[in-house]
N, C-alpha and C positions, 0 to 999 in steps of 0.2 A: 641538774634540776634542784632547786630549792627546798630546802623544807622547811615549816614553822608551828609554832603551838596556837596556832589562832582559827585560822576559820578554815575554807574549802572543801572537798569532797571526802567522804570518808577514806581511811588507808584501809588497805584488805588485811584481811587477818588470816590466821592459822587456828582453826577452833582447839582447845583442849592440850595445847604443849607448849602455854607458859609455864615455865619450872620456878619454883620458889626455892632460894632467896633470891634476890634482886643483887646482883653481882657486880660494883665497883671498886674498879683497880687503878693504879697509876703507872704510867709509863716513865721509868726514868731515866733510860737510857740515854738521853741528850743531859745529862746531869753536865758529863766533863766533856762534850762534843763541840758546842758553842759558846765562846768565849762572853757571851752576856745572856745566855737562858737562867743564870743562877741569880743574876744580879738584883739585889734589891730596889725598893722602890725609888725612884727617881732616879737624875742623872748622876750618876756614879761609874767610877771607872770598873771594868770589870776585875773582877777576883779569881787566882789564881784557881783551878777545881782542886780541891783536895779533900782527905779522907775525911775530916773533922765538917765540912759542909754537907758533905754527901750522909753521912750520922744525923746533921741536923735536920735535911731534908727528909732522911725514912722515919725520923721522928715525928714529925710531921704528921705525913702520910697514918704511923700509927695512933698517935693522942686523938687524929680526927675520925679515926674508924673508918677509912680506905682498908676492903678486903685482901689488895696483894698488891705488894710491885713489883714491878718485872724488870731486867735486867736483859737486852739480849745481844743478840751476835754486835751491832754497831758500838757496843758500848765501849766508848773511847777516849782518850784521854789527848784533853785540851787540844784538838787542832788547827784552830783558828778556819777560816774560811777552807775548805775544801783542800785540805794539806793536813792527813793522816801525820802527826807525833810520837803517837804511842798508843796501845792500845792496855785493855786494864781486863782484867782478868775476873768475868760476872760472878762467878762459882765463889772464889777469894772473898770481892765482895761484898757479897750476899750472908757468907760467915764471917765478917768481920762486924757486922752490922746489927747481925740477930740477936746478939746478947744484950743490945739497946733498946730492942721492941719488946714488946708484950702479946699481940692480937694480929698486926699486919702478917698475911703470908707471901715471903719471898721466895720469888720466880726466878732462876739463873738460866742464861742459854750454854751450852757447851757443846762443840762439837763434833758430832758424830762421826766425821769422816779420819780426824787425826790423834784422838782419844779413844784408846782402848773402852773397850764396858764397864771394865771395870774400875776403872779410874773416874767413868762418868760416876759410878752407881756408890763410888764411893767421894767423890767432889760431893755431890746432892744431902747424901746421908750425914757428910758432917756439919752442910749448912740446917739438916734436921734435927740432927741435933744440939746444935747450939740455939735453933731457935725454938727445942722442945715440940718440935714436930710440924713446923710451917712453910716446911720447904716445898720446892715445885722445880721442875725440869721442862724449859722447852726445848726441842728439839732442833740443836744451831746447827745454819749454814756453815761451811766453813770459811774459812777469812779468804775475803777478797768473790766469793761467788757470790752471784747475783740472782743466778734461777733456781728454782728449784723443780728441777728435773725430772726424768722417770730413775734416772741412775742414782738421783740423790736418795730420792724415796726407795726403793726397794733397798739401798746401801741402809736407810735409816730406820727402816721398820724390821732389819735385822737387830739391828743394835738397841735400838729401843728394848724389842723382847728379851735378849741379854740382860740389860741394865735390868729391868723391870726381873726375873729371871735371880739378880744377885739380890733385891731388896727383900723378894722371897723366901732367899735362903735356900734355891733351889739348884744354883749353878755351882756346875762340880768341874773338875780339873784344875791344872795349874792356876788357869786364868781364876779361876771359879772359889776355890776353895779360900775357907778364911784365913788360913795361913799363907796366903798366894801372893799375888800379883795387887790385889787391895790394901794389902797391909801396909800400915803407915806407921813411922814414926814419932814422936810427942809432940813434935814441930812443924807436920805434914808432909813430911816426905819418903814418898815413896820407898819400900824395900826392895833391891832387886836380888836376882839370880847371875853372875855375872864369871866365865871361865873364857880367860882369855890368853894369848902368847903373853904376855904382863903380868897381869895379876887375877885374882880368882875372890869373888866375894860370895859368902852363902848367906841366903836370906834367914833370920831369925826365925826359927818355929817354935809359937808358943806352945804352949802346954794343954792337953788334950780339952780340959774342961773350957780353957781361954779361946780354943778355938771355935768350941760350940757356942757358946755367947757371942763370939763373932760374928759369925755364921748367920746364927739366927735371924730373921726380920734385917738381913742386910745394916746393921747398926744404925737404923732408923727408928725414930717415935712412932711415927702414924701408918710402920709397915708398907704403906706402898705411898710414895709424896706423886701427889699427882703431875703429872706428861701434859705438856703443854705445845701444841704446833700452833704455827702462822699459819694461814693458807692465802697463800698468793698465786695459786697453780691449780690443774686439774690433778697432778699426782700428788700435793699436798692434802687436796680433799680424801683422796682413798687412803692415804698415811694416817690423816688425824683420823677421820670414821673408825679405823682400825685400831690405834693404839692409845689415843687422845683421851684425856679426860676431861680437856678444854682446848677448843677452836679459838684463834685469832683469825676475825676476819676484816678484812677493809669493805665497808660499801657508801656509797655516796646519797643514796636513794634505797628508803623501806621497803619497794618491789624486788629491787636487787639485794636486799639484808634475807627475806622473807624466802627466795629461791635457795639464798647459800644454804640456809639453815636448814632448810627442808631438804636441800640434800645430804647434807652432814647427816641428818636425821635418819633420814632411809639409807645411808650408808652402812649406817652404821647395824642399823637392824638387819639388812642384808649379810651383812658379817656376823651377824649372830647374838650382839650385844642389844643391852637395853640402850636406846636411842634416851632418856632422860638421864642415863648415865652420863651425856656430853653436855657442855656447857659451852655455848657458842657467844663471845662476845664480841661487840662491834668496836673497832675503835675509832677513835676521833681525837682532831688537832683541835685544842681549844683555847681562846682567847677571850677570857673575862673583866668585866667591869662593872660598876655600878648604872651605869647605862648605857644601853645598846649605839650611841653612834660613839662614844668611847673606844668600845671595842673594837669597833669595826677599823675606827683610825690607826691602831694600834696593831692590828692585822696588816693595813696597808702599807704601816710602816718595816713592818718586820720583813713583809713579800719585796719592797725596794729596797733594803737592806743584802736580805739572804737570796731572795729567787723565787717566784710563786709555787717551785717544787718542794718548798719549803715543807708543806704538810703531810707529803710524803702520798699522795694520792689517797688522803684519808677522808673521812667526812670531818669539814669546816667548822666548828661552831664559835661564831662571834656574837659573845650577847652579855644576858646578866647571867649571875647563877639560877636565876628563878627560871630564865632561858633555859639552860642546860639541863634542869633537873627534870622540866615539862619535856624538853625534848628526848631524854632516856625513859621517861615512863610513855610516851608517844608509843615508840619504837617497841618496848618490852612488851604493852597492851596490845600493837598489833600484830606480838608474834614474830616479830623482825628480828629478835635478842634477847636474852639471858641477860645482859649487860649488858656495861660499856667499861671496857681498858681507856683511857683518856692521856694524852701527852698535851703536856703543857706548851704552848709558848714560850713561857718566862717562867722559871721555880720559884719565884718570888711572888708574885702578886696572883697567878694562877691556881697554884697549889694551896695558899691560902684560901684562895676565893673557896677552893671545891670543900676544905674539909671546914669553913666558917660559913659558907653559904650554901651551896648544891646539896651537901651529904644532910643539912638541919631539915633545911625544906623535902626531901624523900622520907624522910622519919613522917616528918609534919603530915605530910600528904598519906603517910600509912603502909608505905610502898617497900620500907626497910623498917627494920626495929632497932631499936636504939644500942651501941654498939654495946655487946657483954665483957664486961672487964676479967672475968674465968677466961683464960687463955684453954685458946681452941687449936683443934689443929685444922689445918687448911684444907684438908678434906670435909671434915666436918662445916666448916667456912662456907665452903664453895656448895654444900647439900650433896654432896659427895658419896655414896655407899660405901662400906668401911669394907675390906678384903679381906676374902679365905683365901691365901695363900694354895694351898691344897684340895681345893673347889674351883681352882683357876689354872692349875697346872697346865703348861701348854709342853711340847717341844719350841726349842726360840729356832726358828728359820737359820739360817745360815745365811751371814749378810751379804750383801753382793760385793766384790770387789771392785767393781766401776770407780773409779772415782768422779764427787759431784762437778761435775762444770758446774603509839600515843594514844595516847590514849584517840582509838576510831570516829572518825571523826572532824580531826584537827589534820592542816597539814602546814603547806610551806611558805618561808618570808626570807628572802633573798637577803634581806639585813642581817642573817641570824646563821642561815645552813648556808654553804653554799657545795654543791658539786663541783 
């Protein structure tokens, strides 16, 4: 079903839990996946993805006051049409990148099912602190799964509490303590414990006060970096409810935005938490231009090119920015979303469009405030509540060993949304 910022019946709404701020993000994971999403304007051959583009790109994203990028499991490295190369490591990075930003907060995915806890809690913790406290963890598939299961989820909502568990400063043992199994090297690598028919390695143990500064707050800025899941599943909804600070969701239509939400919502209060503690954002494939049948061409072209699955079963949006920007305050007014995470098209003409046209016009409109140059951290970003560590103490589960297999009023124009 279509939708647009113009005329028809009103959208239903959720009285009373829109959350403020108004939360956009970018999706850059097809950075080094399609050999011409980076390409600049006009016909030009495409360019090679590498680290120096991908710098320039979350620069971008930061000068224009986009809230976060995200980085997740597909994130992959140049492989032309449907022929995996290589893959690139989000965690990496996510830290190679932050000491170029100032305000953007970076989202890494890592996987729960083949990463230790503490390895996740401490990948996360150095991208937080390199980027002085902007980091985010979504909760990755592992390479090569597709579903997200009942076996993934209960495997992941162990490991979550872990992770979550060492940023605290609360996880004790081997695995646990600061002198363990997180300790890293100047270079990032890993220390181990290692007695073998061969040879025998003892991990370094620092010195009592070095371990407690370790320890502490998990060697993060902003003590817990917000948990990020997808939900593409009925056991990712009771995953994210439970552990989530922020929900990715797909929906193609504000009646189906409006349901996710509201159950995330009551999910999550059923579990005990404050339900405005979550932030549920929608994401969207978006393809911009200075007029609407531009874009739309330009969509057409990419679907006969790539494949009409191209969008990922996301919601469509082929318009201007002034399109896209009416259509995320549509959606936020009717209680459909918190935001929108948006994947570009093209990093070139897209990403431009959003942080020179969409991000001005939400300011303009009132809807965002104009970006603060005081470097925040992403909790604080996202309207986040800040953690007492020792007011949240839990036991962390024991994870499972399975392994995973508009504003009211305004609605739809098929030029613009498409389902």
């Amino acid at each position: 079903m279509p939708y647009s910022p113009t005329t028809t019946p009103a959208l239903p709404t959720t009285p009373g839990t829109a959350p403020s701020p108004l939360v956009v993000g970018v999706d850059l994971t097809a950075a080094g996946a399609r050999p011409g999403v980076h390409r600049a304007r006009g016909i030009v051959q495409p360019r090679s993805f590498d680290g120096e583009r991908f710098v320039q790109l979350v620069r971008t994203a930061d000068d224009g006051g986009l809230d976060l990028v995200t980085l997740d499991e597909g994130f992959l490295l140049h492989p032309g049409r449907r022929q995996v190369t290589g893959r690139l490591d989000a965690a990496v990075a996510a830290a190679r990148v932050a000491p170029h930003t100032r305000r953007t907060g970076l989202v890494a995915a890592v996987d729960t099912a083949h990463v230790d806890p503490a390895h996740v809690a401490q990948a996360v913790a150095r991208v937080d602190q390199a980027s002085s406290g902007r980091a985010g963890w979504q909760v990755g598939l592992p390479a090569g799964a597709v579903v997200q299961d009942d076996a993934w989820a209960a495997q992941a909502r162990g490991v979550a509490a872990q992770v979550v568990r060492h940023w605290d400063g609360l996880a004790t043992g081997a695995a646990g303590d600061a002198a363990g199994a997180v300790a890293v090297d100047d270079e990032g690598r890993f220390r181990v414990d290692h007695d073998g028919i061969r040879f025998a390695v003892r991990r370094h143990r620092p010195a009592e006060g070095q371990a407690a500064d370790a320890h502490r707050g998990g060697g993060t800025r902003q003590g817990r970096p917000p948990v990020v899941v997808s939900v593409r599943s009925e056991a990712a909804i009771d995953l994210a409810a439970r552990t989530a600070d922020v929900a990715r969701v797909a929906a193609t239509a504000p009646a189906r935005a409006i349901h996710l939400r509201t159950r995330l919502r009551d999910a999550a209060e059923a579990a005990g938490r404050d339900p405005d503690s979550l932030r549920v954002l929608t994401e969207a494939y978006v393809v911009l231009a200075e007029d609407r049948a531009s874009a739309q061409a330009r969509l057409e072209l990419v679907e006969a090119l790539e494949g009409p699955e191209i969008s990922g079963g996301l919601l469509v949006v082929a318009g201007t920015p002034d399109d896209l920007a009416e259509t995320i305050v549509d959606w936020r007014d009717a209680g459909a979303s918190d935001g929108f995470l948006l994947r570009p098209s093209s990093l070139g003409p897209d990403l431009d469009a959003l942080v020179d046209g969409v991000l001005p016009r939400l300011v303009r409109d009132g809807v965002r405030a104009v970006a603060s140059p005081a470097p925040r951290t992403l909790r604080a970003t996202l309207g986040l509540p800040d953690v007492d560590p020792a007011a949240t103490a839990v036991a962390a589960p024991a994870p499972a060993h399975s392994r995973p297999r508009a504003r009211a009023g305004r609605t739809a124009d098929p030029r613009l949304v498409r389902a």
